[in-house]
C-alpha positions in Angstrom: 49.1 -10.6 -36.1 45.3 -11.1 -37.6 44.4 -7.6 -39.0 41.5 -5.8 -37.4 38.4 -5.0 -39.5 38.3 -2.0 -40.8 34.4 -1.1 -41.8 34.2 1.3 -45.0 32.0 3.9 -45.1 29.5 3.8 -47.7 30.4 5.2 -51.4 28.2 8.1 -51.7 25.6 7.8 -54.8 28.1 9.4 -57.4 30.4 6.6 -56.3 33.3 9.3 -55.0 34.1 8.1 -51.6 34.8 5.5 -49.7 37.6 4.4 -47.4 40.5 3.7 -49.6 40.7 0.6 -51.0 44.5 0.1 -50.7 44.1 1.6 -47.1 46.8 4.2 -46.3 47.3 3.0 -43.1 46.8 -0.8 -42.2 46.4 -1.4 -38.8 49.6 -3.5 -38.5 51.7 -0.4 -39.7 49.9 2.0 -36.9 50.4 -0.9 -34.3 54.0 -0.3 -35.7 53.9 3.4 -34.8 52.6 3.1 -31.2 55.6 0.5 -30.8 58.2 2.7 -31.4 60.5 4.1 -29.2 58.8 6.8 -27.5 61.6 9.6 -28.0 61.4 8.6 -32.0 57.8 8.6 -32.3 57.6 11.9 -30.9 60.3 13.3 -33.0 58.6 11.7 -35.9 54.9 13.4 -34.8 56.8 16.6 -34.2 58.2 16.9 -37.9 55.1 15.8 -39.5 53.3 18.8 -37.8 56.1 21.3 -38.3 55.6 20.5 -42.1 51.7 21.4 -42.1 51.4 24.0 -38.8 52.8 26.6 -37.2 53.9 24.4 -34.2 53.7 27.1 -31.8 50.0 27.9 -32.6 47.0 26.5 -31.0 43.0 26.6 -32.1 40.9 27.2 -29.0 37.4 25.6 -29.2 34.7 26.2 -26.4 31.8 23.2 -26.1 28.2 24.2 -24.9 25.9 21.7 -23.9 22.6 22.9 -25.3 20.5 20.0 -24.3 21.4 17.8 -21.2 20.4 14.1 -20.3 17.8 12.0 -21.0 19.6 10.5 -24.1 18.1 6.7 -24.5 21.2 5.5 -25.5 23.9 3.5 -23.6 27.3 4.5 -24.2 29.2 2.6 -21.1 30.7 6.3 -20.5 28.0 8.5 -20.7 27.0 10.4 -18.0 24.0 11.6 -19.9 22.3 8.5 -20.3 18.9 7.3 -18.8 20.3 3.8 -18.3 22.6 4.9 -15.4 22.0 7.2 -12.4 24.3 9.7 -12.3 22.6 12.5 -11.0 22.4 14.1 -14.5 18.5 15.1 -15.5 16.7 15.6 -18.6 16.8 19.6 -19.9 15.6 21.4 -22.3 17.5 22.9 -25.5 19.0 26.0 -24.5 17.2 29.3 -25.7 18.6 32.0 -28.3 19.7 34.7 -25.4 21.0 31.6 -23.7 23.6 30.7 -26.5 24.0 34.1 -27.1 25.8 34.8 -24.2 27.7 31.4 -23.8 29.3 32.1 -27.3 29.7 35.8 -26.9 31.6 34.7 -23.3 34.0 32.5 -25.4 34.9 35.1 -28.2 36.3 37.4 -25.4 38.0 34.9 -24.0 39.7 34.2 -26.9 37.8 31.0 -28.6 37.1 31.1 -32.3 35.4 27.7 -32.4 32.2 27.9 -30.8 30.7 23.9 -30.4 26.9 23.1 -29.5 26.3 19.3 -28.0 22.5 17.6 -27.8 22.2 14.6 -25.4 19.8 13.3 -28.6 20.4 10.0 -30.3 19.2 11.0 -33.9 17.7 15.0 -33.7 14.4 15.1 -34.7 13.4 17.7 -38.1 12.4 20.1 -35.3 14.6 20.0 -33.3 17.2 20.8 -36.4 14.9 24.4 -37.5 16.3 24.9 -33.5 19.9 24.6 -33.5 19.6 25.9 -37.3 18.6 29.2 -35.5 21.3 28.9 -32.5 24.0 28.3 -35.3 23.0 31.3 -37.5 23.7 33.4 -34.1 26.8 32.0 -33.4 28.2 32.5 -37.5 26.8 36.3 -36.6 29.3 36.4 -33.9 32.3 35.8 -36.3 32.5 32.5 -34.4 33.2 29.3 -36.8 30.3 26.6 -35.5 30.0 23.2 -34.9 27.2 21.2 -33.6 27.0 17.0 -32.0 23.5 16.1 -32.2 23.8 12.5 -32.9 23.0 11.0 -35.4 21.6 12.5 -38.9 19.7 11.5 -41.9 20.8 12.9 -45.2 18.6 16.4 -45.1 19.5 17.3 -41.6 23.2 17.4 -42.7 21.9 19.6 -45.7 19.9 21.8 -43.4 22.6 22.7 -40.8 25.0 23.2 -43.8 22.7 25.8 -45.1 22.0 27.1 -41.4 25.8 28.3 -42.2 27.1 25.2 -39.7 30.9 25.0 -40.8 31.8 21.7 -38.7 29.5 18.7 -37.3 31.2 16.2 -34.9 30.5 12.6 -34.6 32.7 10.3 -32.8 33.4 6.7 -33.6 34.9 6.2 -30.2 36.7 3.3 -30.1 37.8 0.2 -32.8 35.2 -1.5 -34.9 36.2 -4.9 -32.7 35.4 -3.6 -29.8 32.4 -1.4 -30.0 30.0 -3.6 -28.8 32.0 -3.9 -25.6 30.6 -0.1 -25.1 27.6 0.3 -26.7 24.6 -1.6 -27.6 21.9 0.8 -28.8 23.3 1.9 -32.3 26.5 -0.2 -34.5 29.3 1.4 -36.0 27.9 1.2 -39.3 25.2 4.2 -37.6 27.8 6.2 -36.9 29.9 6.2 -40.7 26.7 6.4 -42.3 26.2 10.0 -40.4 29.6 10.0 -41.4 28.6 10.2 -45.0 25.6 12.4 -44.7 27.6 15.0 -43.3 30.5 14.9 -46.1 28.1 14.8 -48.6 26.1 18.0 -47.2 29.8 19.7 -47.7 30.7 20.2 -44.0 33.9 19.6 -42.6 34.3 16.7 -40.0 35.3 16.2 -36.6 35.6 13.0 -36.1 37.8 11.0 -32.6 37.5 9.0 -29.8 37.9 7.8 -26.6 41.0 6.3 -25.1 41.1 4.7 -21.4 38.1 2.3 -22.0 39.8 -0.9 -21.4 40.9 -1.4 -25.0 44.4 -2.8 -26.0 47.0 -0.7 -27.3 46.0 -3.1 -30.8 42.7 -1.8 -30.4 43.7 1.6 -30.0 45.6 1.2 -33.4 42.5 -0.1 -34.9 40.3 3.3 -33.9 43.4 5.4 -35.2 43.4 3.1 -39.2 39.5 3.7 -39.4 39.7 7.5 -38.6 43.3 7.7 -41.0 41.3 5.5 -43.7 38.5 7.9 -44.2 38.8 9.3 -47.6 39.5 12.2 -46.6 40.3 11.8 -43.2 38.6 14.3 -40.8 39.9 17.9 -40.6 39.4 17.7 -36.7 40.4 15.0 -34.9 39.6 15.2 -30.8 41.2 12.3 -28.9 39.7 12.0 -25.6 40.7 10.6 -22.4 38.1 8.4 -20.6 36.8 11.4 -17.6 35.0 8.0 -14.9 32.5 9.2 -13.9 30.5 7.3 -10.9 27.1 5.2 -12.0 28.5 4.6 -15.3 29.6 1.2 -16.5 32.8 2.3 -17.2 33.3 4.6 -13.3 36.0 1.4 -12.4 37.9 1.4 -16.1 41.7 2.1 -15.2 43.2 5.2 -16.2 45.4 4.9 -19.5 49.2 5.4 -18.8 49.9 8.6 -19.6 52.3 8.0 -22.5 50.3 5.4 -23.6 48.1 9.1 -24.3 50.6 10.3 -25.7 51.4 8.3 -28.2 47.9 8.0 -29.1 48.3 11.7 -29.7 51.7 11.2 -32.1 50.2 8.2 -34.0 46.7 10.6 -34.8 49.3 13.6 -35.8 51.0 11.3 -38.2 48.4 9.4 -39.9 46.4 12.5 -40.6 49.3 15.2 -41.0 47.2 18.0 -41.9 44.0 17.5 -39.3 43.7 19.9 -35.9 44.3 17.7 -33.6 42.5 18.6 -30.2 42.9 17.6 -26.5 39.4 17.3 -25.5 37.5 14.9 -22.7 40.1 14.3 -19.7 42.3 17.5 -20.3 41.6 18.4 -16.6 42.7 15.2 -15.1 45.9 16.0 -16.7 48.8 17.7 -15.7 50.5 20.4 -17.1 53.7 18.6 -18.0 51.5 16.1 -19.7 49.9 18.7 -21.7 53.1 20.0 -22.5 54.1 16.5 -24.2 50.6 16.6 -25.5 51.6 19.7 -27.7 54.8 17.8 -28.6 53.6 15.2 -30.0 51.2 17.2 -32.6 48.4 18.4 -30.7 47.2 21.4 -32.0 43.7 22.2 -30.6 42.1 22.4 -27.5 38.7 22.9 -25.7 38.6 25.6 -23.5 36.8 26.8 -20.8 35.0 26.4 -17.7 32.9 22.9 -19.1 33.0 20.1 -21.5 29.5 18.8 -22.1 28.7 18.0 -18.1 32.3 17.1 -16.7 35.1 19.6 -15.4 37.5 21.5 -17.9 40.3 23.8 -16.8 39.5 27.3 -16.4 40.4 29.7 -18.7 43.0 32.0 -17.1 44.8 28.5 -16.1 44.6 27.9 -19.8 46.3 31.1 -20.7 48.8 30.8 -17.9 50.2 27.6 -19.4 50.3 28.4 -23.2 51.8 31.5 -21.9 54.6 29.6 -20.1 54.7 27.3 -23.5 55.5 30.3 -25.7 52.2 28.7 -27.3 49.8 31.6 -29.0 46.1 31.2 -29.9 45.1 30.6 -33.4 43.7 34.0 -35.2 39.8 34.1 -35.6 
C-alpha cells in the first residue's frame, strides 16, 4: 500500500512545531484501525476515552452563523457559496444585541461553548475589530468562545486571542490527496498555515472534517494521520457527516454507511485520546441509535440546538430527551 502524503505544517519561527517527524500515526497503521473488527475497535475507542474522560459526560456547543453567503469560495459542499444556487443570500454580520441574545439563548439551555461562523474566505482587519467586540460579549456571558472566519494572517489570530477568543476552528476537511477533488479556490497548505497562526497566537484548535464526500475509507485514514500528526493534535476535533444539500456539487454524493461513521468516530478518539471529540454537521440525519454508538465509540461533544451554520440540527429538548435516556449528563460550564 503506497502511503498517502502527509503535508507538515510549517515550523513556527522559533523552530518548535511541526508535524512530527517520526509521525505518531502513519497512515497505514490508521487504515489498520478502520479495518478492524468493528466490536474491537469500539472496545478499543471505548477504553482509550475511559482513560482521559468521564465517559458519561458530554460538552454541548451551540454554532451561530453571524455572517451568511456570499463567500467566493467553492467548497463542493457549501451551501454558502456564490458559485452554486442554493437559495442562500449574501447577509450582513450579525449585530451586538443580535449575538447577545443567540448566546444568552444557549447558556439557558445548557451550552457552555458558544461558536460564531463567517461565510468569509480570509476576514478582513475590520471585519476582526467586529467579531473582536461580539467575542468580548459572549466571554461576559461566562460562555467559552470560538469563532470560523476563514482564513487568518498571523495578527488576526493575535487580535482575537486578545479579544479573550479561547478556541478558533478551521477545518482541513478531507485527505491532502483528495482535496482538490473538493475545492479549487485555496490548497491545503492555506488552511495549516492558518493552522499555525492560530497556535502561535496561543488559542486552542478545533480542527475536523467531513466524511461522506466520496472519499475511500484509505482516504478517510489519510484526513484522520494529518489531524493525529499535528504537534499537538487539536483539542477539538468535529467529524462531520456530508448534510447534501440541492445546487451543490456534492447534492448526489452517497451517504456514508453508517458504521463506516462510526468508525471514523473510534479511529479520531484513539489517535487523539485526550481531544473532545464532537458530532457536528449531519447529526440530524442521524438516528438516535446511531448517536448512541456515536458516544460509544469516543464521542464526547456535540453541537446543539435549533441550527448549524444554515442546515437543520435537532432541537434542543430532543437533545435532552436522548442524553437523558443515555444516562449521558452535560459538561459543567
Amino acid at each position: 500500500m503506497t502511503e498517502p502524503q502527509i503535508i507538515a505544517m510549517p515550523a513556527s519561527r522559533a523552530g518548535t512545531r511541526t508535524v512530527a517527524p517520526a509521525q505518531r500515526w502513519p497512515t497505514a497503521a490508521i487504515a489498520e484501525l478502520f479495518d478492524r473488527p468493528f466490536m474491537d475497535l469500539l472496545h478499543e475507542a471505548q477504553t482509550v476515552h475511559r482513560a482521559h474522560f468521564d465517559a458519561n459526560e458530554v460538552e454541548l456547543a451551540t454554532l451561530l452563523s453571524i455572517k451568511t453567503g456570499g463567500c467566493p469560495e467553492d467548497c463542493g459542499y457549501c451551501p454558502q457559496s456564490v458559485h452554486y444556487d442554493t437559495g442562500v443570500d449574501a447577509g450582513k454580520l450579525m449585530d451586538l444585541d443580535a449575538v447577545r441574545d443567540a448566546a444568552t439563548a444557549a447558556k439557558q439551555a445548557g451550552a457552555t461553548r458558544f461558536c460564531m461562523g463567517a461565510a468569509w474566505r480570509a476576514p478582513k482587519d475590520r471585519d476582526i475589530e467586529n467579531v473582536s467586540a461580539l467575542v468580548k460579549l459572549v466571554k461576559s456571558l461566562g460562555l467559552e468562545s470560538c469563532a470560523t472566519l476563514g482564513m487568518l494572517s498571523e495578527s488576526q489570530a493575535h487580535a482575537l486571542k486578545d479579544a479573550g477568543l479561547d478556541y478558533y476552528n478551521h477545518n482541513l476537511d478531507t485527505a491532502p490527496e483528495a482535496y482538490g477533488r473538493i475545492i479549487s479556490t485555496r490548497d491545503y497548505q492555506d488552511r495549516l498555515d492558518t493552522l499555525e497562526h492560530v497556535r502561535d497566537a496561543g488559542l486552542s484548535v478545533c480542527c475536523g472534517g467531513i466524511v461522506g464526500m466520496g472519499e475511500s475509507r484509505l482516504e478517510r485514514a489519510g484526513l484522520i494521520a494529518q489531524l493525529a500528526n499535528l504537534d499537538p493534535y487539536p483539542e477539538s476535533v468535529p467529524i462531520n457527516e456530508l448534510v447534501r444539500v440541492e445546487g451543490t456539487p456534492l447534492a448526489d454524493a452517497e451517504k456514508i454507511d453508517p458504521f463506516e461513521f462510526v468508525r471514523t468516530v473510534a479511529v479520531a478518539r484513539i489517535t487523539m485520546p485526550k481531544a473532545r471529540v464532537r458530532l457536528s454537521a449531519g447529526r440530524a440525519q442521524m438516528d438516535e441509535a446511531l448517536q448512541a454508538l456515536c458516544f460509544v465509540a469516543g464521542a464526547n461533544s456535540i453541537f446543539y440546538g435549533d441550527k448549524l451554520l444554515i442546515t437543520g440540527n435537532p432541537d434542543v429538548e430532543r437533545d435532552r430527551a436522548l442524553l437523558a435516556r443515555l444516562g449521558l449528563r452535560p459538561r459543567a460550564a
